[in-house]
LODREN-164093 format. One line per 10 residues: for each residue x, y, z of C-alpha. Coordinates in steps of 0.25 Angstrom, whole numbers, plus 5000, padded with zeros to 4 digits. Example, Ala and Ser with C-alpha at 12.3 -4.5 7.8 and 13.67 -1.06 7.14 Angstrom:
2
5049/4982/5031 | 5055/4996/5029
// end
This chain:
236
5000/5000/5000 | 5005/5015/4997 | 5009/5023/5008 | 5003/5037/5009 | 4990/5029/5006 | 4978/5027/5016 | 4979/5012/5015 | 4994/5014/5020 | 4988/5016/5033 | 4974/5008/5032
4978/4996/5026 | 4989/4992/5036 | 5000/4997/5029 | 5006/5007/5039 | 5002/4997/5049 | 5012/4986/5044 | 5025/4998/5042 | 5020/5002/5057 | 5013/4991/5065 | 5013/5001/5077
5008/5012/5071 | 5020/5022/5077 | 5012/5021/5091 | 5027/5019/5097 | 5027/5034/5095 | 5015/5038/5099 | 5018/5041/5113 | 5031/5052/5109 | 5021/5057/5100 | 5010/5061/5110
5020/5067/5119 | 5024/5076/5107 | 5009/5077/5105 | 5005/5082/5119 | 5018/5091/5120 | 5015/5100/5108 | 5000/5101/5114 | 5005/5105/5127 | 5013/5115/5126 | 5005/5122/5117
4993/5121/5128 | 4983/5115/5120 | 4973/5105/5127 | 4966/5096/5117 | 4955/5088/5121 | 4951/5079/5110 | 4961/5077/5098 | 4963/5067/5085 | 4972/5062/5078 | 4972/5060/5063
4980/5049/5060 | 4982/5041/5073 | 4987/5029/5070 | 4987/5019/5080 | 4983/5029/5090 | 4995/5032/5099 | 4997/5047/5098 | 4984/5048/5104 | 4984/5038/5114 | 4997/5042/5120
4992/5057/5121 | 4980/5053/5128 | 4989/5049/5138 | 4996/5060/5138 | 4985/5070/5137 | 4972/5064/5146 | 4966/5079/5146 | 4963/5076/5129 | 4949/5070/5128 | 4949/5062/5116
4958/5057/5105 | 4954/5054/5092 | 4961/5046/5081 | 4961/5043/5066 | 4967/5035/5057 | 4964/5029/5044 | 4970/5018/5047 | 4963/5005/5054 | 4976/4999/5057 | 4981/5012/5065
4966/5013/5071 | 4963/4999/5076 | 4979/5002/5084 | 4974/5014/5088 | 4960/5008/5097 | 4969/5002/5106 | 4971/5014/5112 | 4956/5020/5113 | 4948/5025/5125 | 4940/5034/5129
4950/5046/5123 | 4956/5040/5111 | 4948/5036/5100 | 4954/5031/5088 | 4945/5033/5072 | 4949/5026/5060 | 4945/5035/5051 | 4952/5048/5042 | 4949/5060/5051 | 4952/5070/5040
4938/5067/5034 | 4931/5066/5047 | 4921/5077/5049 | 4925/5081/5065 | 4925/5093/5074 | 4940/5097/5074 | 4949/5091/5086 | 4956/5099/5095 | 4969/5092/5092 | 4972/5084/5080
4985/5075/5079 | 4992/5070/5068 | 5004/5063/5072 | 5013/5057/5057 | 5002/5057/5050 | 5003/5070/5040 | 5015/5063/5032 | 5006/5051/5028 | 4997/5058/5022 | 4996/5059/5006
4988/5073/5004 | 4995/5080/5019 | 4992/5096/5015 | 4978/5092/5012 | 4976/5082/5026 | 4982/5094/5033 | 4972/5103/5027 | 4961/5094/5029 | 4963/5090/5043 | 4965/5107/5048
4948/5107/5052 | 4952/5097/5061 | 4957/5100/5074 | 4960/5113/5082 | 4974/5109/5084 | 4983/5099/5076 | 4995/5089/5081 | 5004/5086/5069 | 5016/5078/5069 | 5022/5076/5056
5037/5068/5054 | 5048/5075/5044 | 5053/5065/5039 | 5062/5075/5027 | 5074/5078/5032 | 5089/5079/5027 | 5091/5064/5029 | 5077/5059/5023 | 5080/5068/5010 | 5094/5062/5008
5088/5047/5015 | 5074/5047/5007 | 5074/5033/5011 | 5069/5038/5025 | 5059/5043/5019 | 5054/5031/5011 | 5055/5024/5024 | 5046/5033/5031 | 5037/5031/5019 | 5033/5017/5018
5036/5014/5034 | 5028/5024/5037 | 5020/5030/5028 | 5024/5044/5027 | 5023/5051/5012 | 5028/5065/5016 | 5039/5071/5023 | 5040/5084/5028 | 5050/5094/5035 | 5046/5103/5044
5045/5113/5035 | 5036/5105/5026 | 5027/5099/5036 | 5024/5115/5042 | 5023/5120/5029 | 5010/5110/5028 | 5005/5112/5039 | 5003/5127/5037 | 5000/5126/5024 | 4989/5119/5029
4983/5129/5038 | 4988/5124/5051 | 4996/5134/5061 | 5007/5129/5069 | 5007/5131/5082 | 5017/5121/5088 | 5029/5112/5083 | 5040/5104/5085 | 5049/5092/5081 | 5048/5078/5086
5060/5071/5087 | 5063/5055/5082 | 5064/5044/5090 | 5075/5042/5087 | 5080/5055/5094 | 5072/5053/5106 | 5074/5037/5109 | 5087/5031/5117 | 5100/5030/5107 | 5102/5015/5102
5115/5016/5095 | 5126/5027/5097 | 5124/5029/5082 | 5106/5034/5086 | 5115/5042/5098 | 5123/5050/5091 | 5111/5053/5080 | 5102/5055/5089 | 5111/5065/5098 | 5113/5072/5085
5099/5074/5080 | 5094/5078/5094 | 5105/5089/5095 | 5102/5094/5080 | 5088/5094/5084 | 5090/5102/5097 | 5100/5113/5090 | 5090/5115/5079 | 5078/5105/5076 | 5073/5109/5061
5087/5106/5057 | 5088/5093/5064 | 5074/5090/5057 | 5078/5091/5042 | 5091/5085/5045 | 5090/5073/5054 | 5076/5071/5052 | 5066/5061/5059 | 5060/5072/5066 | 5043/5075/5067
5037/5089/5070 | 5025/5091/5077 | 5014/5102/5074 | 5004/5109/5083 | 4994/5117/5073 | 4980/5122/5072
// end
């Protein structure tokens, strides 16, 4: 099956590449989650997720955040969905079902956590999915850098792995977003694990000490050159 197609993800496709659905990173990803909420003061009480997967983001913020009163998910894909019910209660409801084309009240916070570099059509699902909350949640990987332009290869791996047909810098991926109608309000880089997890050879020591202080002496640099890095967005 095609990857970049909806039966990528509804046919068991993606599921085969990734049997866990990426929920090992769930819980990093809901710490990043609370932490550009928090300090920007906002208190959501009920928020979805467009493209949920198998549910973790969601189900690791509840925890995190007990004041939110309901969690919504949707995927378009059964696979990710019937992983996701694991984790319903009386919060967290999980909707297979595409909720660009549903007709609902807008959300006070909507996530999308990796999804925007699957999509085929992304400037017009942005446009689309604006009259849908108050406040959005983005996390979007950037997979062009200097390596991954001399080392395209990485790229084809991140392709048919994991589905992703668009790669984007920072630049690229703000430039969308506004373009888009959306504003800004808050930003910042997320770092790999690879940068954050205990060193398993003095070869990962030495790269990763390297990286981390690029990254502390100027982060947009390290960005396009190491590469590997995600940003996240707040926007309304």
């Amino acid at each position: 099956m095609k990857v970049g197609t909806n039966e990528f993800y509804t046919s068991g496709g993606y599921l085969k590449n990734n049997p866990s659905w990426g929920f090992e990173d769930a819980k990093m990803k809901s710490i990043l989650i609370d932490k550009i909420i928090t300090r920007n003061g906002l208190h959501p009480l009920d928020v979805v997720e467009t493209g949920c997967g198998a549910g973790g983001n969601l189900y690791e913020w509840s925890k995190l955040n007990p004041k939110i009163k309901t969690f919504k998910g949707y995927d378009i894909s059964p696979q990710a969905i019937g992983l996701a019910k694991q984790f319903e209660n009386e919060r967290i409801k999980f909707y297979c079902e595409d909720f660009l084309f549903l007709d609902t009240a807008p959300a006070d916070f909507l996530l999308m956590i990796d999804v925007l570099e699957h999509i085929d059509d992304y400037i017009g699902f942005l446009q689309k999915l604006k009259n849908k909350s108050n406040y959005f949640v983005f996390h979007v990987p950037l997979d062009l850098c200097c390596r991954t332009i001399f080392k395209p290869h990485v790229l084809y791996q991140q392709r048919t792995s994991v589905g992703h047909i668009h790669y984007f810098t920072k630049d690229i991926i703000e430039w969308a977003i506004v373009d888009a109608g959306y504003e800004i309000i808050d930003q910042f880089y997320t770092k790999p694990v690879a940068d954050t997890e205990a060193s398993k050879s003095p070869k990962h020591l030495l790269k990763k000490a390297m990286r981390n202080f690029s990254f502390l002496i100027n982060p947009d640099w390290s960005a396009k050159y190491w590469g590997g890095y995600s940003i996240m967005f707040l926007l309304k």
